[in-house]
Biopython code that builds the backbone (N, CA, C, O; Angstrom):
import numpy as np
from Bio.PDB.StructureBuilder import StructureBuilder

atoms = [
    (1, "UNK", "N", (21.949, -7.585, 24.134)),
    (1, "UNK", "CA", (20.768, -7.944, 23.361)),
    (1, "UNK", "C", (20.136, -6.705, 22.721)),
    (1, "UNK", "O", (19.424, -6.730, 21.717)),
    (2, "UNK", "N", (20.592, -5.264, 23.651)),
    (2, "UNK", "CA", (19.412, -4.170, 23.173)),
    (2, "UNK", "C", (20.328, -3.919, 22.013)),
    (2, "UNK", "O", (19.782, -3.518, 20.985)),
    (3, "UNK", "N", (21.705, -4.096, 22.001)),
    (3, "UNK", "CA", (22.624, -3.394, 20.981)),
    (3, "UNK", "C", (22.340, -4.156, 19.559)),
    (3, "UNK", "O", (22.352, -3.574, 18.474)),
    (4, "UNK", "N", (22.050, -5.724, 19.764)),
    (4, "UNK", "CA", (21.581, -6.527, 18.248)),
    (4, "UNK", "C", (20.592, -6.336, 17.761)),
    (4, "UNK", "O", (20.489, -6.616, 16.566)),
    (5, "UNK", "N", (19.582, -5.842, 18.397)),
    (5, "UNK", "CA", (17.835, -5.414, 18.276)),
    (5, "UNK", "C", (18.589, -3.973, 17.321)),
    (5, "UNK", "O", (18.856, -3.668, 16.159)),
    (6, "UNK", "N", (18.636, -3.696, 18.013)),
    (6, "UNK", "CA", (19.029, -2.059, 17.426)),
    (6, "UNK", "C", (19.929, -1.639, 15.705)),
    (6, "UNK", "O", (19.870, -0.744, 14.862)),
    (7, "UNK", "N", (20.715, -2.942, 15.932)),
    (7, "UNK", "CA", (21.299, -3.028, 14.711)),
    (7, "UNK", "C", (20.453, -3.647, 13.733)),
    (7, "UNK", "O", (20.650, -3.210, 12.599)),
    (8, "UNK", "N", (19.605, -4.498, 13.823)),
    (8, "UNK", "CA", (18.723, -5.203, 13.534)),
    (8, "UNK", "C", (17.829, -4.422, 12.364)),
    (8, "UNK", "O", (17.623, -4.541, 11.157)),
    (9, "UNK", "N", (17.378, -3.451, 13.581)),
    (9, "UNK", "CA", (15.848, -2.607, 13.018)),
    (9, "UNK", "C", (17.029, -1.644, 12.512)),
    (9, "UNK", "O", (16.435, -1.478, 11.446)),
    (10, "UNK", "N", (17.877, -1.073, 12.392)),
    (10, "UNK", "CA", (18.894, -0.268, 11.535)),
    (10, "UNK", "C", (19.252, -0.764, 10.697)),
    (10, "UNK", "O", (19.336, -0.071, 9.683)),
    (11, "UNK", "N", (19.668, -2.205, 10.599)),
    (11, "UNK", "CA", (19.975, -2.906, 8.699)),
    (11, "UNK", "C", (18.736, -2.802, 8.152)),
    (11, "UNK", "O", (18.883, -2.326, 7.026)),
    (12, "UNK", "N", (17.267, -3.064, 8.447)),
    (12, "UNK", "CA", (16.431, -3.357, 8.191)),
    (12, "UNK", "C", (15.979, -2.033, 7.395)),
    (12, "UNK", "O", (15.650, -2.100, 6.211)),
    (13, "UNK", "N", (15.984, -0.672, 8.208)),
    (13, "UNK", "CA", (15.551, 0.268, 7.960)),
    (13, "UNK", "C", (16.486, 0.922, 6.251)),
    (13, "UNK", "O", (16.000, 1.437, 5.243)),
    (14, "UNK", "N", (17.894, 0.591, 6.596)),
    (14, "UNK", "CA", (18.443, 0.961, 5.680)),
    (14, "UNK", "C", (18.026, 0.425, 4.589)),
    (14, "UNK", "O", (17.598, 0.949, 3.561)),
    (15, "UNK", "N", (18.227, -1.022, 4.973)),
    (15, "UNK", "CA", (17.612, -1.818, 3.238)),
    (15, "UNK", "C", (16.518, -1.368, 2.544)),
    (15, "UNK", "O", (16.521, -1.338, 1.314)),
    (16, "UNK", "N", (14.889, -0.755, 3.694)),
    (16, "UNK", "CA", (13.864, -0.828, 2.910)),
    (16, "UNK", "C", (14.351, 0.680, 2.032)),
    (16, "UNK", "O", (14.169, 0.844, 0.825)),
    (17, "UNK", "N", (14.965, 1.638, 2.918)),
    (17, "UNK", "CA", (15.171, 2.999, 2.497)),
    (17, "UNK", "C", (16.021, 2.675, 1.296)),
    (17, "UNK", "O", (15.745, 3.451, 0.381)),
    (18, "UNK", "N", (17.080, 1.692, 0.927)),
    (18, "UNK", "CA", (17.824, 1.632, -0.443)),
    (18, "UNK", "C", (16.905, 1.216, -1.226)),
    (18, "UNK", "O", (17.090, 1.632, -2.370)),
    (19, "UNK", "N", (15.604, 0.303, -1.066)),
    (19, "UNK", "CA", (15.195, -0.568, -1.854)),
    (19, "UNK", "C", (13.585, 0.764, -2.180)),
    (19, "UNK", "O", (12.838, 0.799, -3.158)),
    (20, "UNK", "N", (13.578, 1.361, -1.340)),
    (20, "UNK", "CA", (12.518, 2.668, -2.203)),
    (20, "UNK", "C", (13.276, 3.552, -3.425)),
    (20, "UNK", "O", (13.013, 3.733, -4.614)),
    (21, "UNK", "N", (14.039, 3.876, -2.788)),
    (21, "UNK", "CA", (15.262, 4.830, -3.486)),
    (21, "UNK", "C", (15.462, 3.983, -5.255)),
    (21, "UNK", "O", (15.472, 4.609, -6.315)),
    (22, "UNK", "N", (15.566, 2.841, -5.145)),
    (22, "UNK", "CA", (16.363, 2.112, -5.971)),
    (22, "UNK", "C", (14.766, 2.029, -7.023)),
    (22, "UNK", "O", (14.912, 1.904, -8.239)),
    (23, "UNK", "N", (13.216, 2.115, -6.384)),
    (23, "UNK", "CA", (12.498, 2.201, -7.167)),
    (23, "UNK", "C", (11.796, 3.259, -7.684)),
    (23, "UNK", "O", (10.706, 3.230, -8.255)),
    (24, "UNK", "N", (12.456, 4.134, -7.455)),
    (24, "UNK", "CA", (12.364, 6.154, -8.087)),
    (24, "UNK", "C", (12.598, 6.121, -9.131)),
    (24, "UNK", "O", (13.739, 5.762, -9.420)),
    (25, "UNK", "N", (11.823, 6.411, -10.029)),
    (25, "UNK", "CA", (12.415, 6.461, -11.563)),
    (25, "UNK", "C", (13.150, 7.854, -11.578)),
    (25, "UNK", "O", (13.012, 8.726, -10.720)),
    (26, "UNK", "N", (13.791, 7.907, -12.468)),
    (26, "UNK", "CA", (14.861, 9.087, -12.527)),
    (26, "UNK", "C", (14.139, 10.354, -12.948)),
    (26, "UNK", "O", (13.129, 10.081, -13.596)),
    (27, "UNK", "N", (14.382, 11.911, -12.748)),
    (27, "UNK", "CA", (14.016, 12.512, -12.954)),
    (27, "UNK", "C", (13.657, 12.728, -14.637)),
    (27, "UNK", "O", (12.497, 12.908, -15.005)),
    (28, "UNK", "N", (14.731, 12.689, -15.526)),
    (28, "UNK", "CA", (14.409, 12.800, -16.827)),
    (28, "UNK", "C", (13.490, 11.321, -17.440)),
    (28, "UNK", "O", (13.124, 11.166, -18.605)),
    (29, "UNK", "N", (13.320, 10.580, -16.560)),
    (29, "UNK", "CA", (12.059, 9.659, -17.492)),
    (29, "UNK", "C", (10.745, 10.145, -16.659)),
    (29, "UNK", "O", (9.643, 9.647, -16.889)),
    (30, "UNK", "N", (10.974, 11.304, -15.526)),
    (30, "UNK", "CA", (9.416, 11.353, -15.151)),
    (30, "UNK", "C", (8.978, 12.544, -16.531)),
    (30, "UNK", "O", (8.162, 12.563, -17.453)),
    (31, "UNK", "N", (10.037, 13.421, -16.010)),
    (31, "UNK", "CA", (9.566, 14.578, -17.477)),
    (31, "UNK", "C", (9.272, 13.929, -18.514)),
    (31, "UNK", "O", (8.209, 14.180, -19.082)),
    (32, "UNK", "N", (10.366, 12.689, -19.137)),
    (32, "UNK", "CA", (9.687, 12.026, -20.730)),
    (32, "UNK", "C", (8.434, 11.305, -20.518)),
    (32, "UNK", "O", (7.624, 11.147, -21.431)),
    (33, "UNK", "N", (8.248, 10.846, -19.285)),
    (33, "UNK", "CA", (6.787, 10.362, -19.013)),
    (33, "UNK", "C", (5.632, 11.481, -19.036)),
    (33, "UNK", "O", (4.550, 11.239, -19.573)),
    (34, "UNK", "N", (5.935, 12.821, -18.378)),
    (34, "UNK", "CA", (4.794, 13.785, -18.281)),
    (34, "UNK", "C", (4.841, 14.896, -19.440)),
    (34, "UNK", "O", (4.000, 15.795, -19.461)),
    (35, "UNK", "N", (6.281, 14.760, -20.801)),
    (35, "UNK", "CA", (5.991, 16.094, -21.246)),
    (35, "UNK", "C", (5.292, 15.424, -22.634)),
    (35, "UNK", "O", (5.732, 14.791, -23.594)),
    (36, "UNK", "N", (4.276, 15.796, -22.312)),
    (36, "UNK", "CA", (2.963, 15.498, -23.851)),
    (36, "UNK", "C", (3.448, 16.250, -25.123)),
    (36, "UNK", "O", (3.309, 15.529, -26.111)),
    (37, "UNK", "N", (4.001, 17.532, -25.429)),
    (37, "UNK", "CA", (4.348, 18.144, -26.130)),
    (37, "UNK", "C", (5.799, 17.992, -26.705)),
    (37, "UNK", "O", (6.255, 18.511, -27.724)),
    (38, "UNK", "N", (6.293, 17.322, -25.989)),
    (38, "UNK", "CA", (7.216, 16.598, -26.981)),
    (38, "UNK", "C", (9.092, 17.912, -26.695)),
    (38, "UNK", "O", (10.218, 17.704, -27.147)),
    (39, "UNK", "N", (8.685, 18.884, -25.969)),
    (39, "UNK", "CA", (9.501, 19.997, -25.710)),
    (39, "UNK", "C", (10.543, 19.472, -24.710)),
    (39, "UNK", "O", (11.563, 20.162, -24.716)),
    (40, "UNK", "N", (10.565, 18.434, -23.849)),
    (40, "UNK", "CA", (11.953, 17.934, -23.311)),
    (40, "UNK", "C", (11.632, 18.783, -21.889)),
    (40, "UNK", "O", (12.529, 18.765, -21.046)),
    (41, "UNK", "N", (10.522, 19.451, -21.613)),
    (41, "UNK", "CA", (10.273, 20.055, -20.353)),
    (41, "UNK", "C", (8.541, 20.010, -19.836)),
    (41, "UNK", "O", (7.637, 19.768, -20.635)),
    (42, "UNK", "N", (8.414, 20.168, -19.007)),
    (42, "UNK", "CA", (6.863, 19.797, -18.388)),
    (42, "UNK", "C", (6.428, 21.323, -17.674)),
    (42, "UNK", "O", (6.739, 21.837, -16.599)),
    (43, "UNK", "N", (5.574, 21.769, -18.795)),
    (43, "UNK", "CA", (4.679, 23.002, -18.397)),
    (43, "UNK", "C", (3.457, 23.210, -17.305)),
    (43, "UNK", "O", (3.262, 22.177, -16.666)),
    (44, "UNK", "N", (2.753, 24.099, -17.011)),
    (44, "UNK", "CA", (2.135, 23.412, -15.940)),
    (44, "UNK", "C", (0.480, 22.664, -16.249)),
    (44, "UNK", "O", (-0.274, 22.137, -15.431)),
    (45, "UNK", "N", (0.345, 22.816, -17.365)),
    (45, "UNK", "CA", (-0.742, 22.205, -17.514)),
    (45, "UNK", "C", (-0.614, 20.685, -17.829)),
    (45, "UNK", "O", (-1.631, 20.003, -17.700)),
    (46, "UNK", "N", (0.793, 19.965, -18.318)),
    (46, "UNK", "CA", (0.911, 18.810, -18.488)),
    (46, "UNK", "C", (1.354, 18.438, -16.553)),
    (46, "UNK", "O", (1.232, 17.443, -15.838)),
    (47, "UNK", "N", (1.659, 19.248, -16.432)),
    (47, "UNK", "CA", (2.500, 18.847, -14.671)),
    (47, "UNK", "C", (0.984, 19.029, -14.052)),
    (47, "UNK", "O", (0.918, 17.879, -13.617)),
    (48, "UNK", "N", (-0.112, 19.526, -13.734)),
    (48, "UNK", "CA", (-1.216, 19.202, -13.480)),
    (48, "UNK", "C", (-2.255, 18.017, -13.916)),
    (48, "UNK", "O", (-3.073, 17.440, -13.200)),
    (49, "UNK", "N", (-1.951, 17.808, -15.444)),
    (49, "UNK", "CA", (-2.360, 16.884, -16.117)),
    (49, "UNK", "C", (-1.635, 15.644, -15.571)),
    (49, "UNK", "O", (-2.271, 14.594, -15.660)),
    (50, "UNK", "N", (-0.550, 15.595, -15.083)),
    (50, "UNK", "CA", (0.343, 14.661, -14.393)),
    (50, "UNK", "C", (-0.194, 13.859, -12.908)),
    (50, "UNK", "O", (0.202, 12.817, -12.384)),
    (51, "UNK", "N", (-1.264, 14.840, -12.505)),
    (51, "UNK", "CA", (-2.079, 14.913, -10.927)),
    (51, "UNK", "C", (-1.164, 15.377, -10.081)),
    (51, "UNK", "O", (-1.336, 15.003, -8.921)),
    (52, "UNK", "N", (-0.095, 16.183, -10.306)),
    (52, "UNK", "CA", (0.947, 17.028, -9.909)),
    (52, "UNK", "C", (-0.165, 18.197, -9.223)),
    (52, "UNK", "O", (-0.888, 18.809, -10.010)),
    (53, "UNK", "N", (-0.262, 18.458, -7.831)),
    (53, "UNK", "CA", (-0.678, 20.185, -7.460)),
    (53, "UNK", "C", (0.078, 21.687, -8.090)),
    (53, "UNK", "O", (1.232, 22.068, -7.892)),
    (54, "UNK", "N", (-0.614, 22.113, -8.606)),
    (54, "UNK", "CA", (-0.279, 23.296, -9.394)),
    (54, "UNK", "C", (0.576, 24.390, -8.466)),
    (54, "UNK", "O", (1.261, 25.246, -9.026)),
    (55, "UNK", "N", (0.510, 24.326, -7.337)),
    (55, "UNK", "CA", (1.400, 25.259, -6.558)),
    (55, "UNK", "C", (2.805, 23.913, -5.811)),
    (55, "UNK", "O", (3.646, 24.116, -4.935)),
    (56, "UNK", "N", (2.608, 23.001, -6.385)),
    (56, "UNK", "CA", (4.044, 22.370, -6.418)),
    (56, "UNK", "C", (5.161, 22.938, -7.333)),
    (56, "UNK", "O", (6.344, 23.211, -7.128)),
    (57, "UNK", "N", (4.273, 23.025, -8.525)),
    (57, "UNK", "CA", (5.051, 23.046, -10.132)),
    (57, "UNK", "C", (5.829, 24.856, -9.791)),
    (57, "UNK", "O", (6.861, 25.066, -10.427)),
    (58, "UNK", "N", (5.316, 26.070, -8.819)),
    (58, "UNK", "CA", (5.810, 26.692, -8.741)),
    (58, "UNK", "C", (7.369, 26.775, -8.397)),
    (58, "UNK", "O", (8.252, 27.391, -8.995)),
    (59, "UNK", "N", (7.457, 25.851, -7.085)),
    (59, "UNK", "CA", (8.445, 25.869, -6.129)),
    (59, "UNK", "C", (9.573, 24.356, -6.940)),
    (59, "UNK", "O", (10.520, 23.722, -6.476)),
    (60, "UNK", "N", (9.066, 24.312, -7.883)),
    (60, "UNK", "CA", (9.717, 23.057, -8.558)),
    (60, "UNK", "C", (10.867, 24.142, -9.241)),
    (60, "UNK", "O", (12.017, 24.351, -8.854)),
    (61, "UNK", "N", (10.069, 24.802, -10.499)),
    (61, "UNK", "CA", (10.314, 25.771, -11.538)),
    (61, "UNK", "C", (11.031, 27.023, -11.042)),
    (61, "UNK", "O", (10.564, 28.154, -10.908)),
    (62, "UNK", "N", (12.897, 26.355, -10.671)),
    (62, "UNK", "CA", (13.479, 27.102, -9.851)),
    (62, "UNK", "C", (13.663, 28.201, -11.085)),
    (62, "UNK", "O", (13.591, 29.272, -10.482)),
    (63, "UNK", "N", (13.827, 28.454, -12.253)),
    (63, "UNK", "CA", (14.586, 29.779, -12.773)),
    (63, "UNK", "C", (12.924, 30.347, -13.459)),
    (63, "UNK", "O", (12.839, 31.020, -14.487)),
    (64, "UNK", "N", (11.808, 29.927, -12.686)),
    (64, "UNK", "CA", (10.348, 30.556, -13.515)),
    (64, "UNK", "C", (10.081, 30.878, -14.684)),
    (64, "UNK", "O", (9.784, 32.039, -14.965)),
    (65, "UNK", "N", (10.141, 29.810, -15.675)),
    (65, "UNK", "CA", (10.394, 29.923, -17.056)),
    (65, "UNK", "C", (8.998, 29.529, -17.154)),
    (65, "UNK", "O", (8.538, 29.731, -18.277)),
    (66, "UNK", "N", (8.121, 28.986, -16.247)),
    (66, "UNK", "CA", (7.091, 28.417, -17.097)),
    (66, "UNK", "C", (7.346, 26.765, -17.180)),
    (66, "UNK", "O", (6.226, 26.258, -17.115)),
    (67, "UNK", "N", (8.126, 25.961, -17.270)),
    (67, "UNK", "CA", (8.734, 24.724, -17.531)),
    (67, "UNK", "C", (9.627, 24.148, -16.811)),
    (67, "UNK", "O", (10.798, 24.526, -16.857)),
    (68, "UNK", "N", (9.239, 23.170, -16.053)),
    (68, "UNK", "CA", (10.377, 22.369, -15.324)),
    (68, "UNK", "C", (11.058, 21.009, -16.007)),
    (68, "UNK", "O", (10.583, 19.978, -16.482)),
    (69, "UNK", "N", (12.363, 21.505, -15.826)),
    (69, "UNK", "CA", (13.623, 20.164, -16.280)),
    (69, "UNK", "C", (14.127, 19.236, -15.634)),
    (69, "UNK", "O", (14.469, 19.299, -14.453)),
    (70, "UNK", "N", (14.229, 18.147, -16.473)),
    (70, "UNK", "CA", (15.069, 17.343, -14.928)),
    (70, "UNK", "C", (15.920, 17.486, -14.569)),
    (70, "UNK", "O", (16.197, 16.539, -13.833)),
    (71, "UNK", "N", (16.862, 18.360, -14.619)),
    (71, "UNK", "CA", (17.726, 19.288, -13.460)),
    (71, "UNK", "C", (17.125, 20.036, -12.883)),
    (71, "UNK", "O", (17.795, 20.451, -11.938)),
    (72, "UNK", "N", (15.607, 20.723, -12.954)),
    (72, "UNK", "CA", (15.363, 21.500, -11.741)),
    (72, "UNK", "C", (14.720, 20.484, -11.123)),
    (72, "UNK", "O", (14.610, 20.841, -9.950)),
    (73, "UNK", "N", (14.001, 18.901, -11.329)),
    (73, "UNK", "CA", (13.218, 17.953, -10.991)),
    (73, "UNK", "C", (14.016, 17.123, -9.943)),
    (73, "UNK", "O", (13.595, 16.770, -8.841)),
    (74, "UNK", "N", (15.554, 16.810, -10.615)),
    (74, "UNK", "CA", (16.548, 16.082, -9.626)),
    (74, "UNK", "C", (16.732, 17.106, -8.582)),
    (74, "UNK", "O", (16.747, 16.534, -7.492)),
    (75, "UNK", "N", (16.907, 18.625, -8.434)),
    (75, "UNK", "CA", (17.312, 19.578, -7.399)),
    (75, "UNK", "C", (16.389, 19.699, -6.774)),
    (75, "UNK", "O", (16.648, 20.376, -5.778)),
    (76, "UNK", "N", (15.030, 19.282, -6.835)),
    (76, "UNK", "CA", (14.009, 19.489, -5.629)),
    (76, "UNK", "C", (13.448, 17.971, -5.234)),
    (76, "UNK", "O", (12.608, 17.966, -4.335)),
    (77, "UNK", "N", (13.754, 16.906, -5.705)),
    (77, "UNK", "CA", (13.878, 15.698, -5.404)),
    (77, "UNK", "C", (15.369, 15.728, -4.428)),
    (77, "UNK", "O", (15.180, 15.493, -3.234)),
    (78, "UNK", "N", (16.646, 15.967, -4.805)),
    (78, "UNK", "CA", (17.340, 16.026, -4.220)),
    (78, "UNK", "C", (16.994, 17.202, -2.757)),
    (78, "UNK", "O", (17.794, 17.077, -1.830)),
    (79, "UNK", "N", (16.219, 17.941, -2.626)),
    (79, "UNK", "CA", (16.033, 18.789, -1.718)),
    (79, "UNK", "C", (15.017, 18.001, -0.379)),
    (79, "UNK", "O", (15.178, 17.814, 0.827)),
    (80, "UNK", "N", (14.036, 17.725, -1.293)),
    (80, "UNK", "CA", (13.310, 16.958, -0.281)),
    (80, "UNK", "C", (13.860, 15.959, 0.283)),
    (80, "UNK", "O", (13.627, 15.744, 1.473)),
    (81, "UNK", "N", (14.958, 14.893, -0.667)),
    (81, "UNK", "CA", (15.637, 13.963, 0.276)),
    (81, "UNK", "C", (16.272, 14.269, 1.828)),
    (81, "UNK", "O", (16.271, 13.587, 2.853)),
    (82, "UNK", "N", (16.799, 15.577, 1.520)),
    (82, "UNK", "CA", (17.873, 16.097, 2.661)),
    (82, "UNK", "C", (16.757, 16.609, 3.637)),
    (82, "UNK", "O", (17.079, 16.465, 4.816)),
    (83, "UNK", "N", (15.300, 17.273, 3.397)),
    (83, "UNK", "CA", (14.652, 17.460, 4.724)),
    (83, "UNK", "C", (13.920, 15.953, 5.230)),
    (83, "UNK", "O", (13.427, 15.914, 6.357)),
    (84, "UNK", "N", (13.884, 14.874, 4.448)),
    (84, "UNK", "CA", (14.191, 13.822, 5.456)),
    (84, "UNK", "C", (12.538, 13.354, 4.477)),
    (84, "UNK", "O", (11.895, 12.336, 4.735)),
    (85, "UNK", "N", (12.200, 14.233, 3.530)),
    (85, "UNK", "CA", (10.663, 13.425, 2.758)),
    (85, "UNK", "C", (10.776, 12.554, 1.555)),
    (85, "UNK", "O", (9.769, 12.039, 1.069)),
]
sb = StructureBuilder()
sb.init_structure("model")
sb.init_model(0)
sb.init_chain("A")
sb.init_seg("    ")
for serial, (resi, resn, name, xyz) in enumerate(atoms, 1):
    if name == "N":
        sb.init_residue(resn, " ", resi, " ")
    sb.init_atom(name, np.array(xyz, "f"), 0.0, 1.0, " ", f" {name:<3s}", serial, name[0])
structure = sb.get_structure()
């Protein structure tokens, strides 16, 4: 009985975890959603303007250009997945 319980709350858990996942919009429509300027990248005053914390947008903005892409957006989305947030 403990082994069907267990599988139970484990299908369960998986599904809700596919069914969050599955409602993440993708990294390049958050940037086309947050870049106001029309530049294909999100600076930090639109990424604040976003209600983004301004010392996020640092640790986002892996090559420190000033501007985060959705390849540096998917690589720290993809980062946080793997520490488990």
């Amino acid at each position: 009985m403990r082994k069907i319980m267990f599988a139970a709350v484990a299908a369960v858990a998986l599904a809700a975890a596919g069914a969050a996942s599955a409602q993440m919009p993708a990294p390049a429509d958050i940037i086309k959603n947050w870049d106001k300027n029309g530049d294909g990248a999100v600076d930090k005053a639109e990424w604040t303007a976003a209600g983004r914390p301004a010392e996020r947008f640092d640790a986002v903005d892996a090559n420190k250009d000033g501007k985060v892409t959705a390849a540096e957006l998917e690589a720290a989305m993809a980062a946080m997945r793997q520490r488990g947030g």
